[in-house]
C-alpha positions as CSV (number, residue, x, y, z in Angstrom):
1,X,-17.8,5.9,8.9
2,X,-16.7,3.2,6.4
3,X,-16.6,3.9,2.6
4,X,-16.4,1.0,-0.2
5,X,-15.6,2.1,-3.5
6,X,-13.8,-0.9,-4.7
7,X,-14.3,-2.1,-8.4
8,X,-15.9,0.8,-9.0
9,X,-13.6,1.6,-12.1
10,X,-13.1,4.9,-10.7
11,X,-10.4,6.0,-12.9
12,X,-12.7,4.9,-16.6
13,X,-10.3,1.3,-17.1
14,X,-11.7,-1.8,-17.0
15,X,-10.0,-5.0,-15.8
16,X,-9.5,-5.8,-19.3
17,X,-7.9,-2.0,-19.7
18,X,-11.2,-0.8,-21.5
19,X,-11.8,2.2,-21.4
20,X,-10.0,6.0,-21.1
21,X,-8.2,6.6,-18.3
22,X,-8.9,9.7,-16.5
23,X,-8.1,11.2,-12.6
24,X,-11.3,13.3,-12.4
25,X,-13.6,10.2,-10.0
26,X,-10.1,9.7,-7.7
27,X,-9.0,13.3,-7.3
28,X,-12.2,14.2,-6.4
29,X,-12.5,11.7,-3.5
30,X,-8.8,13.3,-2.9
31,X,-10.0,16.3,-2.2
32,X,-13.1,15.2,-0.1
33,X,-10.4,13.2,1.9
34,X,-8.2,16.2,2.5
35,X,-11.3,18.1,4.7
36,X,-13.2,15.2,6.0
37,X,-12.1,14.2,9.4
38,X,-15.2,11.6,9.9
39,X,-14.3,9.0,7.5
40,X,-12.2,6.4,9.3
41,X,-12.1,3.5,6.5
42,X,-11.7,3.4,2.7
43,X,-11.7,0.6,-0.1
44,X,-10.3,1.9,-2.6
45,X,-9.5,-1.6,-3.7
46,X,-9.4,-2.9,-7.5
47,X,-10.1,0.2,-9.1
48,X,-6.5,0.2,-11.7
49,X,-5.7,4.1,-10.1
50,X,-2.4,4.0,-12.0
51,X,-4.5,2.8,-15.4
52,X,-3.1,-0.4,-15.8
53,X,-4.4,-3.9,-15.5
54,X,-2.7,-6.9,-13.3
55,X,-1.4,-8.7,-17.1
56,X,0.0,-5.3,-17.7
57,X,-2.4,-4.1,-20.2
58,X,-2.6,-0.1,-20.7
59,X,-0.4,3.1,-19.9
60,X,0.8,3.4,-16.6
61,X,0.4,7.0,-14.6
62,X,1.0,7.6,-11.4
63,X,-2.0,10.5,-11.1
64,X,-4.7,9.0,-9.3
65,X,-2.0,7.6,-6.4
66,X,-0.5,10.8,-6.1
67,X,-3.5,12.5,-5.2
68,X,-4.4,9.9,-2.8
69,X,-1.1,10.3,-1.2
70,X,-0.9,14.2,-0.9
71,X,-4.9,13.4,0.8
72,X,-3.1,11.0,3.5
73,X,-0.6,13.7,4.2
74,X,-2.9,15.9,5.5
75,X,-5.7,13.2,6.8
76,X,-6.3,12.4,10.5
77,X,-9.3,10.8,10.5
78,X,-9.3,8.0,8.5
79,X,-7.1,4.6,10.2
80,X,-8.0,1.6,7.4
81,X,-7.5,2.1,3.1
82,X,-7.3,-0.5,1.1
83,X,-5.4,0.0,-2.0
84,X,-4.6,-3.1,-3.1
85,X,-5.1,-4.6,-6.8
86,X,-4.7,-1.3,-8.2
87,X,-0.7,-2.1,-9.8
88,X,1.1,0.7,-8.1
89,X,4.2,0.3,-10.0
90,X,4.4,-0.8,-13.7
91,X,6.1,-4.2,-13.5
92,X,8.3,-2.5,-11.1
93,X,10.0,-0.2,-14.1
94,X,8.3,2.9,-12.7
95,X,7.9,3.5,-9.0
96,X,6.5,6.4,-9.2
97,X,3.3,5.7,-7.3
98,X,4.6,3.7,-4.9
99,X,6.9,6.1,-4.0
100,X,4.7,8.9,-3.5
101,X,2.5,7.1,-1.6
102,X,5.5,6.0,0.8
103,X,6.3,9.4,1.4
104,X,3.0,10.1,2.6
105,X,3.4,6.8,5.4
106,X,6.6,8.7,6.5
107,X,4.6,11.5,7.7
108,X,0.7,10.1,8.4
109,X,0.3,9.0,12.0
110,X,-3.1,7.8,11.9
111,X,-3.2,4.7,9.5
112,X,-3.7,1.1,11.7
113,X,-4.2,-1.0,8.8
114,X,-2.6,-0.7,5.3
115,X,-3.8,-3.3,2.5
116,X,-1.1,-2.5,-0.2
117,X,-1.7,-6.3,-1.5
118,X,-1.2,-7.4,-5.2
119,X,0.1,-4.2,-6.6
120,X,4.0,-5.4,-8.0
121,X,5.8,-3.1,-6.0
122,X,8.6,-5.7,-5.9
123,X,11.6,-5.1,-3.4
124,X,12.3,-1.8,-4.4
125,X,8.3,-0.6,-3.6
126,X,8.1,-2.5,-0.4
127,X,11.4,-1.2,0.9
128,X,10.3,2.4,0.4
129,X,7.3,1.6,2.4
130,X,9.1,0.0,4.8
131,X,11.8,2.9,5.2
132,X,8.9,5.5,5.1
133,X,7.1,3.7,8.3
134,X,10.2,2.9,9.5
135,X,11.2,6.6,9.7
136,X,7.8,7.7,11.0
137,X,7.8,7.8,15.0
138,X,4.2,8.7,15.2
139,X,3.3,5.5,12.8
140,X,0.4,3.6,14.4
141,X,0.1,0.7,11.8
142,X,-1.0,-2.5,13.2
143,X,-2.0,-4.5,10.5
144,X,0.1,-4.6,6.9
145,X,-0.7,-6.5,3.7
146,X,2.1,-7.1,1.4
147,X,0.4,-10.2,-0.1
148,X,1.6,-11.4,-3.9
149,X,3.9,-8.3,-4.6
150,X,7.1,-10.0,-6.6
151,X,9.0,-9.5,-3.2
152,X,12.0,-11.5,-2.6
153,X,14.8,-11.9,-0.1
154,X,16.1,-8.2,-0.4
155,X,12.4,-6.6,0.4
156,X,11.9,-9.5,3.2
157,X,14.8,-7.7,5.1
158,X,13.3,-4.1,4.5
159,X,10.2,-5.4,5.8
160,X,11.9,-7.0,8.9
161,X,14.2,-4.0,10.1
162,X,10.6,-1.7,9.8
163,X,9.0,-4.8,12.0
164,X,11.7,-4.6,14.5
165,X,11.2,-1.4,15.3
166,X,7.4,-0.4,15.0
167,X,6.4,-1.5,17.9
168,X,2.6,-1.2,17.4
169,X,2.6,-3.9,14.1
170,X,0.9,-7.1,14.6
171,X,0.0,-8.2,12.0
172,X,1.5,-8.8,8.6
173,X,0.9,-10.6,5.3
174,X,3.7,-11.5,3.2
175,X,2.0,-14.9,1.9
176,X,2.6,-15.5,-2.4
177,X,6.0,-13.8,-2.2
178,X,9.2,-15.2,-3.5
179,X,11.5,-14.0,0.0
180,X,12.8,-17.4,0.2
181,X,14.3,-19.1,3.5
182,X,16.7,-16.8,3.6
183,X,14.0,-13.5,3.9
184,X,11.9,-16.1,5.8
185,X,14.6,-16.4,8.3
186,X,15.1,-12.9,8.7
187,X,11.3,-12.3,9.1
188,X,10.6,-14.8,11.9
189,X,13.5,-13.4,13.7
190,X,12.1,-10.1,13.5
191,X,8.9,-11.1,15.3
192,X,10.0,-13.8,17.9
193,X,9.2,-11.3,20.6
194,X,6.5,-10.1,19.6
195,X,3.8,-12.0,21.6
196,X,0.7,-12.9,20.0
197,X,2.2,-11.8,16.3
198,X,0.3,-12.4,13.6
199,X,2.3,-13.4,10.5
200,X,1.3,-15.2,7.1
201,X,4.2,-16.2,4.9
């Protein structure tokens, strides 16, 4: 069963950061996610969970992530979310979200595909993912979005050690990044055995 909530301003903020931010609509789909073993794919896409907009614009809280993670924790059903446009971090000065939602990829085995696109998690965000899934042996990701993200060369060699080891990943977005040749390099290298890799730089 497939669920799209995306846009859905599910946390009362608008794009434009009308509005008053409240947990109440994401929690409660939390706690639906926590018991419900038949949903296997959720949009939760463009819905500014952590209450501010992509220019920046509101207070940043790391609520509405947090109960997503402590869902995914527990999940087993569900193998596809979509989280992306939501800015997990603020600008990258508080990882907060980000890093609770890593901690819940170090322990979820049943994810395949992880859109965490356009969210500023910067290298600091996408190396905790990366260490999380890296760390997780029952990981069964094959499909990550990292797209737009402020990552640079430092997160492009997170992402490649966690590539060279999870076997099941093939396919990955790290296009509207700033790795450089350098993180380029050390991507591509990464995946040169990986047969039929998918990768957008």
């Amino acid at each position: 069963m497939q669920l799209d909530l995306s846009g859905n301003r599910l946390c009362g903020v608008d794009e434009y950061g009308e509005g008053t931010y409240t947990a109440k609509g994401i929690t409660a789909i939390a706690d639906a996610l926590r018991v419900n073993g038949g949903l296997t794919s959720l949009d939760l896409s463009n819905n500014l969970l952590c209450g501010v907009t992509q220019v920046g614009v509101g207070t940043y809280t790391a609520e509405g992530i947090t109960a997503i993670a402590e869902a995914l924790r527990v999940n087993g059903g569900l193998t596809s979310i979509n989280l992306s446009g939501n800015r997990l971090t603020n600008y990258g000065m508080d990882m907060t979200g980000i890093k609770e939602l890593a901690a819940a990829l170090g322990v979820n085995g049943a994810l395949t595909a992880l859109d965490l696109s356009t969210n500023r998690l910067m290298d600091e965000g996408v190396s905790a993912v990366c260490e999380a899934i890296q760390s997780n042996k029952e990981s069964k990701l094959a499909s990550l979005n990292f797209r737009s993200n402020g990552i640079g060369p430092g997160g492009a060699n997170a992402v490649a050690a966690m590539v060279a080891v999870t076997g099941g990943l093939m396919t990955l977005n790290l296009s509207i990044n700033n790795i450089g040749g350098e993180g380029e390099a050390s991507i591509r290298n990464a995946v040169q055995e990986k047969a039929g890799f998918e990768l957008h730089l």
